[in-house]
C-alpha positions in Angstrom: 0.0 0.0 0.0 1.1 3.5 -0.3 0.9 7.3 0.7 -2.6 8.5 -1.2 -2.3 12.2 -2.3 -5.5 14.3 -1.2 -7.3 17.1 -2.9 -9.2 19.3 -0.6 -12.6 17.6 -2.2 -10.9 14.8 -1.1 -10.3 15.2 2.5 -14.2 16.7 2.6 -15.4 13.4 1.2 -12.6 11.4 2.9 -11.5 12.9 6.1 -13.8 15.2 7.9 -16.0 17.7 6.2 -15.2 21.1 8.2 -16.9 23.5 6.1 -20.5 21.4 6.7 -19.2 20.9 10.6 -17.3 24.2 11.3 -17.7 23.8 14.6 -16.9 20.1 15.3 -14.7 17.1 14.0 -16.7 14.5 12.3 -14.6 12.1 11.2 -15.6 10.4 8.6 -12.8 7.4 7.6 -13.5 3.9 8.1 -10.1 3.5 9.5 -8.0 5.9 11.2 -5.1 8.1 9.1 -2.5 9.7 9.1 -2.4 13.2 7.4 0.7 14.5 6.1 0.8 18.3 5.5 4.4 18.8 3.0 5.7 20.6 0.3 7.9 18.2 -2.3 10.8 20.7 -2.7 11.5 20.7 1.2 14.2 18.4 2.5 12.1 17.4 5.8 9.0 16.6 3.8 11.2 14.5 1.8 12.5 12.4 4.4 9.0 11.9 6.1 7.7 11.0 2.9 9.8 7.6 2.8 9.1 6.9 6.4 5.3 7.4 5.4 6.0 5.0 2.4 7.0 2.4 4.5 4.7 2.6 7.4 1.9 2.7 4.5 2.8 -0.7 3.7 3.8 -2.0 7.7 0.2 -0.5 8.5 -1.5 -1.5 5.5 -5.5 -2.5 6.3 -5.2 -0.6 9.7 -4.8 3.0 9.0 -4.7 4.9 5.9 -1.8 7.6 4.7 -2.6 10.6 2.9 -0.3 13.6 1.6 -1.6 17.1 1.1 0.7 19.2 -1.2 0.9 22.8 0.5 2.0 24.4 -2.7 -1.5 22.9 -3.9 -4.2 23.4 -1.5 -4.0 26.5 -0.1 -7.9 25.9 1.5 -6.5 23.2 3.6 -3.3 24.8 4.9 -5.4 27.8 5.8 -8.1 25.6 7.3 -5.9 23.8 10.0 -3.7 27.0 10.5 -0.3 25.4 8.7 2.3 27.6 9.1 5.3 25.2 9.6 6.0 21.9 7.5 6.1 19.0 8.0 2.9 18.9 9.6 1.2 15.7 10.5 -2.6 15.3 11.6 -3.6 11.6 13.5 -6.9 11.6 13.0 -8.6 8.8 15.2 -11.9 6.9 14.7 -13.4 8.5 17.6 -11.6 11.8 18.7 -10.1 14.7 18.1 -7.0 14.9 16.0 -3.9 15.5 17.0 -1.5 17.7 15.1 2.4 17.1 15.3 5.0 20.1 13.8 8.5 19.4 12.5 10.5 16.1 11.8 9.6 12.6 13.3 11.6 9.2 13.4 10.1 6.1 11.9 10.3 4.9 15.7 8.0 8.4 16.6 5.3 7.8 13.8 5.1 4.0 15.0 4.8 5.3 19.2 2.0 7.4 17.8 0.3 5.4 15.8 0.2 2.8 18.7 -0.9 5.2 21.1 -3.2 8.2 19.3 -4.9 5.9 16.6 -4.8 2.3 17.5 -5.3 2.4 21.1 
C-alpha cells in the first residue's frame, strides 16, 4: 500500500468535512489516518515522505496515509492553520485529532500510531 495524495474535495469526502461541521470534527474514515501536511521541494518533507512509504505498507488495512501538497491546497493549509511543515494530523476513529509540527523518526510515527490511533 502506499501514501494517497488528497485534494481538498478529497479530504471533505474522505476525512472530515469542516466547512458542513465548522464547529466540530466529524470524522468520517473507516479507518484511522495519518495526514501529512508537505511541500515536495522541502528536505524534511522529503525524508517523512519515505518513512510514510514504508509505514503505508507495515500499517496497510489498519490506518490509511494521505499527503496534502501545500504548494496545492491552499484551502486546507489555511483551514488547519499550517504555518510550519512537515505537519502531520492523527486523526482517530473517535476523537479529536492531533497535530504534530516538525521532523519525526520512523520509531515516533510508530509510538503514535500505537498510542493516538490504535489504542
Amino acid at each position: 500500500m502506499k501514501t494517497t495524495q488528497l485534494t481538498k474535495s478529497d479530504f471533505l469526502r474522505k476525512v472530515a468535512n469542516y466547512e458542513e461541521h465548522p464547529d466540530e470534527w466529524v470524522f468520517k474514515g473507516e479507518k484511522p489516518c495519518i495526514v501529512d501536511f508537505y511541500a515536495e521541494w522541502y528536505g524534511p518533507c522529503k525524508m517523512i515522505s519515505s518513512i510514510l512509504d514504508e509505514l503505508a505498507t507495515e500499517f496497510s488495512g489498519k490506518i490509511d496515509i494521505y499527503k496534502v501538497n501545500t504548494d496545492k491546497e491552499e484551502d486546507l493549509v489555511s483551514a488547519f492553520g499550517i504555518r510550519n511543515i512537515p505537519s502531520v494530523l492523527f486523526c482517530p476513529l473517535n476523537k479529536r485529532p492531533q497535530m504534530a509540527r516538525g521532523n519525526m523518526s520512523k520509531s515516533e510515527f510508530k509510538k503514535a500510531i500505537q498510542n493516538v490511533l490504535l489504542k
